[in-house]
MARKEDO-294313 format. One record per atom (N, C-alpha, C): x, y, z; residue in one letter. Coordinates in steps of 0.001 Angstrom, whole numbers, plus 500000, padded with zeros to 6 digits. Atoms other than C-alpha are relative to their C-alpha. Example, Ala and Ser with C-alpha at 12.3 -4.5 7.8 and 13.67 -1.06 7.14 Angstrom:
BEGIN
500890498810500000a/512300495500507800a/500900501200500000a/499180498810499940s/513670498940507140s/499230501090500730s/
// end
This chain:
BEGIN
499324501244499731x/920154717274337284x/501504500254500076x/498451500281500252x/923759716273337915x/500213501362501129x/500020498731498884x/923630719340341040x/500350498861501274x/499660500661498818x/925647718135343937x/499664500030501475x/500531499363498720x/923879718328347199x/499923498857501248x/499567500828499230x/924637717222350464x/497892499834500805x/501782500040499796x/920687715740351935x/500208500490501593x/500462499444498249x/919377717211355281x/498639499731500435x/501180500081499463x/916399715687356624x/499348500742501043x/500068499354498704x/916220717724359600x/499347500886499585x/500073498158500413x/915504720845357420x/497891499682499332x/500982499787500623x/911657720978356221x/499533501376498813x/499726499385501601x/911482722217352558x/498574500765499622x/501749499301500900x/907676722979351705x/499141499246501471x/501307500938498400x/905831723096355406x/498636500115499144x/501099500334500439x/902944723951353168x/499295499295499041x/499517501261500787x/901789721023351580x/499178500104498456x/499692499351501198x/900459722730348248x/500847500653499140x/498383499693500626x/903867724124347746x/500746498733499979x/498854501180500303x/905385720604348202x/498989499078498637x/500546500851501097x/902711718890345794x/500964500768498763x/499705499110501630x/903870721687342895x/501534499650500168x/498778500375500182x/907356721028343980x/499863498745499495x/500522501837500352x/906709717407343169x/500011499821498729x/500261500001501590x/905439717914340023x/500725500677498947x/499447499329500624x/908122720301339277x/501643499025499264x/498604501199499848x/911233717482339916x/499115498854499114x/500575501256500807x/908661714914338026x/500236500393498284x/499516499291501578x/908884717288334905x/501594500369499659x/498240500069500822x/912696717858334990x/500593498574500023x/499282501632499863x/913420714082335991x/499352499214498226x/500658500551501558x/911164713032332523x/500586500840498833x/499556499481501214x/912612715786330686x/501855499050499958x/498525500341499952x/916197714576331574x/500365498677499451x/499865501055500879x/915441711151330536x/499617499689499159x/499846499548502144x/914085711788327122x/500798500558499548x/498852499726500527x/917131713676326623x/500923499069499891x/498598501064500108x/919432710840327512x/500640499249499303x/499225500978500708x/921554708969325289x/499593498815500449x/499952501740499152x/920974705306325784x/501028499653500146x/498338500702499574x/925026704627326135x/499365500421501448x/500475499546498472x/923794707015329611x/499957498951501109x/500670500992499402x/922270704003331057x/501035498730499863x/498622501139499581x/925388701532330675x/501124500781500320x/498721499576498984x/927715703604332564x/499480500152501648x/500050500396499094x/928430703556335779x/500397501691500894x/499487498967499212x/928006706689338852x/500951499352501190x/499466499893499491x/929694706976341238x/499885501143501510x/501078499420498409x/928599708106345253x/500751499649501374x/499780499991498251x/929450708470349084x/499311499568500523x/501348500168498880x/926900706694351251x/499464500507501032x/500017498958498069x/925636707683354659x/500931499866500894x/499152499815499630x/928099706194355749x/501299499801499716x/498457499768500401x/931009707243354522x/500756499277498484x/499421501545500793x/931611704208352154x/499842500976498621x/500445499705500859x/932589705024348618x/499248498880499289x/500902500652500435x/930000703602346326x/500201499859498144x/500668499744501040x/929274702792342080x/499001499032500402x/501221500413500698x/926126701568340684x/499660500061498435x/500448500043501388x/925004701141337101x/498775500820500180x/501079499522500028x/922808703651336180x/498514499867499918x/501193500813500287x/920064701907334991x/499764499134501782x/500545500341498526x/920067700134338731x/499867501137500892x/500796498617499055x/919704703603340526x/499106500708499752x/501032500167500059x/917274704513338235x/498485499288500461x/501136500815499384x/915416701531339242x/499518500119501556x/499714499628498795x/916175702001342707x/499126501356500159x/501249498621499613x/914688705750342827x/498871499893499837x/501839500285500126x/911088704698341325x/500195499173500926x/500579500518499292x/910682702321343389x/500051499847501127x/499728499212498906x/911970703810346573x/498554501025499872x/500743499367500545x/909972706445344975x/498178499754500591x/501300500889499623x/906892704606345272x/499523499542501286x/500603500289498597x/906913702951348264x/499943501175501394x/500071498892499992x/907508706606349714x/498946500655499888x/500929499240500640x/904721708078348153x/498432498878500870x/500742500985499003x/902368704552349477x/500463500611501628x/499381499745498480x/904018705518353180x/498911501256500207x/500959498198500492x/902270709187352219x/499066500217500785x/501831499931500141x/899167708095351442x/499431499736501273x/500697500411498631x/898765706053354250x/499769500865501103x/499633498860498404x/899725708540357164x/498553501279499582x/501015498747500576x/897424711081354975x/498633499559500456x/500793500781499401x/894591708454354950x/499349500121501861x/500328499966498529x/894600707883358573x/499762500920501014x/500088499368499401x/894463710964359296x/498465500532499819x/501467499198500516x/891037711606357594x/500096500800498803x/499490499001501152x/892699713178354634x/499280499110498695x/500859500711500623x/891128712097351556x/501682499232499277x/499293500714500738x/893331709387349339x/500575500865498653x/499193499557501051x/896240710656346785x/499994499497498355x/499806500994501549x/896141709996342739x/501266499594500079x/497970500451500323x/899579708501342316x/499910499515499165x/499532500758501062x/898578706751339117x/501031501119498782x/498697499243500716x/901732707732336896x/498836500007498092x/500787499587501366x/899234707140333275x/498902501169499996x/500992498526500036x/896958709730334763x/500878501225500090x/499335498861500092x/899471711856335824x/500378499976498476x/499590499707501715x/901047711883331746x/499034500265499614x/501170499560500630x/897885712425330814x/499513501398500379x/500500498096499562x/897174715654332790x/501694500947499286x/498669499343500078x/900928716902332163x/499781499981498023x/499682499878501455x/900397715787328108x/498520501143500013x/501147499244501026x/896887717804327764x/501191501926501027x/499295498788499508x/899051721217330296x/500898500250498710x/498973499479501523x/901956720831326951x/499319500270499215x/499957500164500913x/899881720406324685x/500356499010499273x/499805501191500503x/901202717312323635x/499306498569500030x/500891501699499647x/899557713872323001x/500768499524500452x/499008501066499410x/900924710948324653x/500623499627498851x/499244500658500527x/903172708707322952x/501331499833499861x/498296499915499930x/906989708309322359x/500656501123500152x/499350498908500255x/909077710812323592x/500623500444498635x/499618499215501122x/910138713747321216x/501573499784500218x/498665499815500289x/913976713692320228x/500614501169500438x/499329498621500335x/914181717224320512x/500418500890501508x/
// end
């Protein structure tokens, strides 16, 4: 996190799409680790951003959080569908199953993030 990078859609990252699932799951495990680390002050300050175009930008963290899941999401629905239609079979996307496969891979039970 906090890595400054300019986006390039043009560029295709993981043509094979078992290397982009594991990527997936790799940014899902540092994005969850990063916010069990976080301070809760974190979340009442404010970033600060360039848009597409040009414009400078803040936001309250806690609203770009919100903003990425559920971008996030409807993203991931967009997916499925195109996948779907193609004859592909349908994606898990439930997020309690995923924690559940990721808590039995740690070792860890569910429940409140650890402090540590």
């Amino acid at each position: 996190m906090g890595l400054h990078r300019e986006a390039n859609y043009r560029v295709i990252h993981h043509a094979d799409f078992r290397e982009l699932k594991q990527a997936l799951r790799r940014e899902a495990r540092l994005l969850q680790g990063w916010l069990e680390a976080a301070p809760d002050a974190q979340f009442q300050t404010k970033i600060h951003y360039v848009d597409g175009g040009g414009l400078q930008r803040d936001v309250w963290v806690r609203d770009a959080l919100t903003h990425l899941f559920t971008r996030q999401a409807h993203h991931r629905g967009q997916v499925s569908a195109v996948i779907t239609r193609l004859g592909g079979p349908a994606a898990e996307m439930d997020f309690l199953r995923y924690r559940r496969e990721m808590d039995k891979v740690s070792g860890r039970a569910g429940g409140p993030p650890r402090a540590d």
